[in-house]
N, C-alpha and C positions, 0 to 999 in steps of 0.2 A: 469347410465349416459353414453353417446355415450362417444365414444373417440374425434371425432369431436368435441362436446358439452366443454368437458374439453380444446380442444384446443384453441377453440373459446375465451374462460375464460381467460386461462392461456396469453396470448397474450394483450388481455383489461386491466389484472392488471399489466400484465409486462409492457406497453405502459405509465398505472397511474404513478404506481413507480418511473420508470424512468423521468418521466415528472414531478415530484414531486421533485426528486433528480437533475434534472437539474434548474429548479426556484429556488432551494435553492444555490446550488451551484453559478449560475449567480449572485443572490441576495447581497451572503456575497463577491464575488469577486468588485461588481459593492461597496459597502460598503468599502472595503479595499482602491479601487481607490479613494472613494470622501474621505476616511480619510486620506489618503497620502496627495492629494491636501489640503484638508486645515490643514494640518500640515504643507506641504512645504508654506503656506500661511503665517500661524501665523510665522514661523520663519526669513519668510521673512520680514513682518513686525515692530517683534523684532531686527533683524539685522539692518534695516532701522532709527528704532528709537535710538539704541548704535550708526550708526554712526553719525545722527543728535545732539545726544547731544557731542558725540567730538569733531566736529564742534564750536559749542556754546562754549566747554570748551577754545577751541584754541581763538574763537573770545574774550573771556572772557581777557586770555593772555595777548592779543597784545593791548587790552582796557586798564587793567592796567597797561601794561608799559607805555603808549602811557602816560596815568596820572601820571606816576613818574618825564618820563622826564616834561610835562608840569610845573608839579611844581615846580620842580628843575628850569627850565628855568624863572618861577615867582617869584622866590626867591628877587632875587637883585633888582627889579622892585619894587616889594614890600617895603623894606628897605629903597630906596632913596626917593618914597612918602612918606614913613611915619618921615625921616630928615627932606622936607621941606615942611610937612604937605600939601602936595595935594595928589590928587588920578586919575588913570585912573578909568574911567568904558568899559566895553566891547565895546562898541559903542566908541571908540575910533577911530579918523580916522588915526590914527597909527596899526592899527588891522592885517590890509594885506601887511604893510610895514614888521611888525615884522615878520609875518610867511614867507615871501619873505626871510626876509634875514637868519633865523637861520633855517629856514626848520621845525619847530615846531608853535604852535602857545604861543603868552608870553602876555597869559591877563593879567587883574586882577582880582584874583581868586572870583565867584560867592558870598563868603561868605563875602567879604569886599562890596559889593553891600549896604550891609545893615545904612553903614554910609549914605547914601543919604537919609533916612528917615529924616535925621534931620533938612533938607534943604526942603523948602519951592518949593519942583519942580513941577513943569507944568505941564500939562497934557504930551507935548510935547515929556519934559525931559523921563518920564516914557515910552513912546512908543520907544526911543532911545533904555535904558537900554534892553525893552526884545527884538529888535533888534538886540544889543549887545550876549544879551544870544544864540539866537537862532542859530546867525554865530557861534558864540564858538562849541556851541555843536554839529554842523552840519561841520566845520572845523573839530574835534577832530574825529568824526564819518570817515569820507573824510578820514583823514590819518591810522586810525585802517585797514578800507577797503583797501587801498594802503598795507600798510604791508602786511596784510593775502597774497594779491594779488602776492608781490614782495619776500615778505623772508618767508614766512610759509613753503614753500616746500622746504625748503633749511633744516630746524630743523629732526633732529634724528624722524626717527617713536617711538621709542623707549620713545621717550619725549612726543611725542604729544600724544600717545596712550600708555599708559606704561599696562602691564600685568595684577595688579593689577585692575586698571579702568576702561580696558575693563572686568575683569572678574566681577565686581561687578553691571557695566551696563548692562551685556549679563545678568547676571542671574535675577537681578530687572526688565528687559522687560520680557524675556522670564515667569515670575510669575505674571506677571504685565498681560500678552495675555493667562493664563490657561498651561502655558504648565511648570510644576514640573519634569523634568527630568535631570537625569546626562548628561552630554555634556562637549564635550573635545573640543580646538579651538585654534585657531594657527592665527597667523599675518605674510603672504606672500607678500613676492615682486613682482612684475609684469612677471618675468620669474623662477617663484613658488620657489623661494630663501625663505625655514624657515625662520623668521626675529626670531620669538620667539613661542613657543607651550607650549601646557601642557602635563603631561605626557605620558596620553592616549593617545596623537592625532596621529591617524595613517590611511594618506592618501590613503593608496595604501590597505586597507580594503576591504570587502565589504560595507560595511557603505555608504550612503550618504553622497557627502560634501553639503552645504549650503555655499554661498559667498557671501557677500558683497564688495563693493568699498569704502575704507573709503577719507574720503576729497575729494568729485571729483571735486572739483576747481583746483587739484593739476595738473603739467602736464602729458600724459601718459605716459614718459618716469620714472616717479616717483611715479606714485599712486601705493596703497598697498592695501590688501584683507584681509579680515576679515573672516576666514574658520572656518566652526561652525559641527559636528558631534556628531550624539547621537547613545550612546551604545547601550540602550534600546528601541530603538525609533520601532523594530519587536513586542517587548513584550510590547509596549504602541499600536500598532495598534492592535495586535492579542485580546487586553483586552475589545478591541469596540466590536469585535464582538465574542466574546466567549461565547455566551449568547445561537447563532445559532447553536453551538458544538451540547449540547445534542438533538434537532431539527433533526441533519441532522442521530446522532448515532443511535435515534428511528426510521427512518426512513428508515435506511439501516438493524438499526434488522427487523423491519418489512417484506423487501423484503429478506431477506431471510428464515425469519420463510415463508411467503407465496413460495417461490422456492420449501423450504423442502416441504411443505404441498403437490404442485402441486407432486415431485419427487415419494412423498410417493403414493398422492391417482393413478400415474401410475405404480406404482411397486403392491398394490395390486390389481389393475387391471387386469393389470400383470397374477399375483399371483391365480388371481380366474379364470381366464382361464385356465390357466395351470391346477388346481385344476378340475374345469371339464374335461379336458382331461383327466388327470388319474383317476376320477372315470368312466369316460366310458370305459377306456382302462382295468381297474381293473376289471370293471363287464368283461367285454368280456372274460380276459384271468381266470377270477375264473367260467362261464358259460360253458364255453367246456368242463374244468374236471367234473364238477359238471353232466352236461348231460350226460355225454360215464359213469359216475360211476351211476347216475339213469337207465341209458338203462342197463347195465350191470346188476344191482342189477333184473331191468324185465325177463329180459333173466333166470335168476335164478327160477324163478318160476317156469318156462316151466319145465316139468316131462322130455321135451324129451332133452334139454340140462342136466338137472341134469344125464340122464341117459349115457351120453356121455363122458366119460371121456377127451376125446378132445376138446371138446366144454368149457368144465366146465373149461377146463386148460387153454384154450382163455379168457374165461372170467377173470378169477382169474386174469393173467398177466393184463387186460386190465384195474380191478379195481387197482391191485396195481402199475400200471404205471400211470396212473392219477391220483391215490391216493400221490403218489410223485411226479407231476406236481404241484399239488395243496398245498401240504406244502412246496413245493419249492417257488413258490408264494407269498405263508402268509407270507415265510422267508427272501423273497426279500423285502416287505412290513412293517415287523417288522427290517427290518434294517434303519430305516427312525427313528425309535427311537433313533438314533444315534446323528443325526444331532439336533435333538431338547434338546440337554444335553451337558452342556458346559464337562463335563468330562465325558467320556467313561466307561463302566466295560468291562475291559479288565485285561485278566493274562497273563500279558509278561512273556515269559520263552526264554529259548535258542532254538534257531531251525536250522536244518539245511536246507538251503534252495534249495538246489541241491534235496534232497532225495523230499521234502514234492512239487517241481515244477514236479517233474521225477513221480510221485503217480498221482498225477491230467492229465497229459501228459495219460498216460496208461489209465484212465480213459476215454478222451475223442477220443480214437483211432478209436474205435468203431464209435463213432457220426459222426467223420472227414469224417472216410473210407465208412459213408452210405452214403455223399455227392458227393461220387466219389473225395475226396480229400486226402491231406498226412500232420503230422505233425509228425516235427523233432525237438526233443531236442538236444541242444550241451549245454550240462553244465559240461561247461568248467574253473568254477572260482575256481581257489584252494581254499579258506578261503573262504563257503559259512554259516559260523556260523554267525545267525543275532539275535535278542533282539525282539520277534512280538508275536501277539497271533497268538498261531495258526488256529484256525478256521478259522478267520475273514481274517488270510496272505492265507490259500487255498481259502479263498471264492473271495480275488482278483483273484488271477491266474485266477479261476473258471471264473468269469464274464468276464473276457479279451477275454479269450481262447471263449467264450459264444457269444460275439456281434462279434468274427470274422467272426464265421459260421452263425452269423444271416447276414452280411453283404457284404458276398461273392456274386462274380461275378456269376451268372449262366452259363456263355460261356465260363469261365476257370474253370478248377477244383482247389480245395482251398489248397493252400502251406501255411503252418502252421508252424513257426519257433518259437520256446522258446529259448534263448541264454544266461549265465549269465558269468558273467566276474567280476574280480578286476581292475576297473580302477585307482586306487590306493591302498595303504596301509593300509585305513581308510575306506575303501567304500566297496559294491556290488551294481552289474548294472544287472537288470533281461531285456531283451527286447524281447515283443512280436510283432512278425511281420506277415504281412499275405498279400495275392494279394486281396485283396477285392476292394469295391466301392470308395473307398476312402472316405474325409472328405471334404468338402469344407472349404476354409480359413474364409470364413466369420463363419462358422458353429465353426472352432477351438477355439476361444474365449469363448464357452460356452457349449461343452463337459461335463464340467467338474460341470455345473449348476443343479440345484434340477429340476426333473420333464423335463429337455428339452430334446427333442429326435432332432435327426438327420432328415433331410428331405431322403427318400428312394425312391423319385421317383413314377415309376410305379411297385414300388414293394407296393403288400398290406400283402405278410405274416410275415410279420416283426413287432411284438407285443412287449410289453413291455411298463415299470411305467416312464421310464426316470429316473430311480435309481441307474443302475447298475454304470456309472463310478463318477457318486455324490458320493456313495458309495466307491468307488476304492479310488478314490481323497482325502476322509476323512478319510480313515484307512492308508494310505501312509504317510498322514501327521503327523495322532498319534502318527506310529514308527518312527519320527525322520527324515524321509526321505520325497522326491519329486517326481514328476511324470511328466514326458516331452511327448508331442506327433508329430512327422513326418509325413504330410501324403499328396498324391497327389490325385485328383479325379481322380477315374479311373485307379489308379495303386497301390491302399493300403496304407495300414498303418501301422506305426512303436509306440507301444507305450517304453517308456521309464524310468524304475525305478530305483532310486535311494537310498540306505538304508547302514546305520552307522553299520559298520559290531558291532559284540564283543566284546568288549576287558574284 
């Protein structure tokens, strides 16, 4: 599949997902809002209805006082009809004289009406009587309203609304409207003066307050508030929509199992390119030894090179230097078995690292000086005993010292430095440095990756699997230690080792 093709893909379902993840999101937020509203709804309407019936309670009050004094005031009225055996009835035209003068009304009470069955009355007489009544209870009404009006707002809140009655009202509406939650609530004065609270009530919360105006016939210098707060009132909404949780949690595994998927099928991607690279790279660098040792072996045939002892000792060097080209090769090849094995076979011993970098040095003297170049050792670390294998610690060196001379400048000749130090007490520091092409920054992050080469330009002699510092990288780390790299294009490179000396 093209790379294009995948990206094309990868973009359509990221677009889904996300458009998926946003309608739900929108969805439960837009859900959250309309249940706040009719929550702040229902409590408002519960609130409305506790202050409604204390209202009623108050008028209830001033009702029956308003009936104590009346009868108290029918008392004596009573009494002296029944000395000289007459009676008023309501319809008295004494009615509005009485309440004129004692500020009360002083009938005769409804239930004494009943003597007039016994009397032979009129039609007349009858439409009197519920006359009578009507004033009474339309007077007595008249003055109930009058007091609420004149002394209600004068009474304690305390009295008219006591703790108790509001809490029994608040909780019978609020169960009355569907809403069973704890709730704390408080009775405020008009310049937020606590009148009285409940434990829990704590304005200064996060919480919502809810308020009410209780009596608002009172004046506004005197009316009081009704503050209502619920603890749980987060965990009563979050429970409406808890439903969309696993919804949105499938959802978001989804887009990242499809992320991984996309990440994976360009990593082997990836991965199979790079895989052809190195087998063409692999046939290439296994074809040249493989040809000079076929031409060499022809050459043997010839009578007239066998007869030649010159000839014959050309050839021979030319099998056995391609013959160890070529298991040099397998060997580079066969160290990739490394990486595919979570634990190594390795025999760590003691080494000295000065003698076994100083051996590889001498070694490559020769190679350096065919370049027209020079390498210099200074090992100079007093304490260079480390804990490494040893093949695999020469086979770093080997590969370092190996891609300098692959990556030298043609227009300087190659300066070759090995250097090893105690940067502390606990440590050795090997650094190889050289004048070569340098690395480019973007290139430095991935040095140190399977199979990647260096870009080189208009250079084409420069062969290789992309194994050698995958390789360095992974035996560095075995023994304990790290691997730093410095480098400028165009003026070299600095690599940098770091390893846990002996103890």
């Amino acid at each position: 599949m093209k790379k294009s093709t995948i990206w094309i893909l990868t973009i359509v379902m990221a677009c889904a997902f996300v458009g998926l993840l946003l309608v739900q999101v929108m969805y439960m937020e837009n859900m959250i809002k309309m249940r706040n509203e009719q929550f702040a709804e229902t409590v408002k309407r519960s609130l409305y209805g506790v202050s409604t019936m204390l209202e009623q309670n108050e008028t209830k009050y001033f009702l029956d006082l308003d009936l104590e004094e009346a009868e108290a005031a029918y008392a004596p009225v009573h009494k002296s009809n029944a000395a000289t055996g007459s009676f008023d009835y309501p319809g008295d035209t004494n009615l509005m004289d009485s309440v004129a003068d004692s500020g009360h009304l002083r009938l005769e009470h409804p239930a004494n009406l009943g003597t007039l069955k016994n009397f032979n009355q009129s039609y007349s007489t009858r439409q009197e009587i519920l006359k009578g009544q009507y004033l009474y209870q339309r007077g007595l009404l008249n003055e109930v309203i009058l007091n609420i009006l004149t002394q209600a707002s004068d009474r304690p809140i305390t009295e008219r609304a006591d703790s108790a009655t509001v809490h029994d009202y608040l909780q019978s509406e609020l169960e009355f409207n569907g809403l069973k939650l704890p709730f704390e609530f408080a009775v405020v004065s008009r310049n937020n003066g606590i009148v009285y609270s409940t434990a829990g009530y704590a304005p200064q919360s996060q919480q919502e307050v809810y308020g009410q105006i209780l009596f608002t016939g009172d004046p506004v210098s005197k009316q009081n508030y009704l503050n209502v707060t619920f603890p749980t009132k987060s965990d009563y909404i979050f429970s409406s929509i808890k439903f969309m949780i696993p919804s949105l949690a499938f959802t978001v595994i989804l887009l990242v199992i499809f992320l991984y998927t996309i990440i994976v099928a360009f990593r082997q991607k990836r991965l199979t390119e790079i895989k052809n690279d190195f087998i063409n790279n692999m046939t290439h660098e296994f074809k040249t030894p493989i040809s000079s040792i076929s031409i060499a072996a022809q050459m043997l045939n010839d009578d007239s090179v066998r007869k030649s002892p010159a000839m014959l000792k050309h050839v021979s060097t030319v099998i056995n230097d391609e013959t160890k080209r070529l298991r040099f090769q397998v060997e580079k090849v066969l160290q990739m078995s490394m990486f595919d094995r979570k634990n190594a076979t390795m025999r760590l011993e003691e080494e000295d690292a000065n003698a076994s970098i100083d051996s590889v040095v001498n070694t490559f003297k020769l190679k350096v000086e065919k370049y027209g170049g020079h390498i210099q050792a200074n090992l100079d670390a007093e304490d260079p005993i480390i804990n490494v294998d040893r093949m695999h610690f020469t086979n770093v060196i080997f590969n370092l010292l190996d891609n300098a001379i692959k990556y030298r400048r043609d227009e300087e000749p190659l300066q070759l430095t090995v250097t090893t130090c105690n940067p502390d007490d606990d440590h050795l520091q090997i650094i190889v440095a050289d004048n070569g092409i340098g690395i480019r920054r973007d290139d430095l992050k991935k040095i140190f990756d399977k199979f990647y080469r260096v870009s080189t330009g208009n250079r084409h002699d420069v062969k290789g699997f992309g194994l050698g510092l995958a390789y360095v990288h992974k035996m560095i780390t075995l023994f304990g230690g790290n691997i730093n790299v410095e480098s400028e294009l165009g003026k070299g490179s600095k690599f940098i080792i770091t390893l846990p000396l002996l103890k």
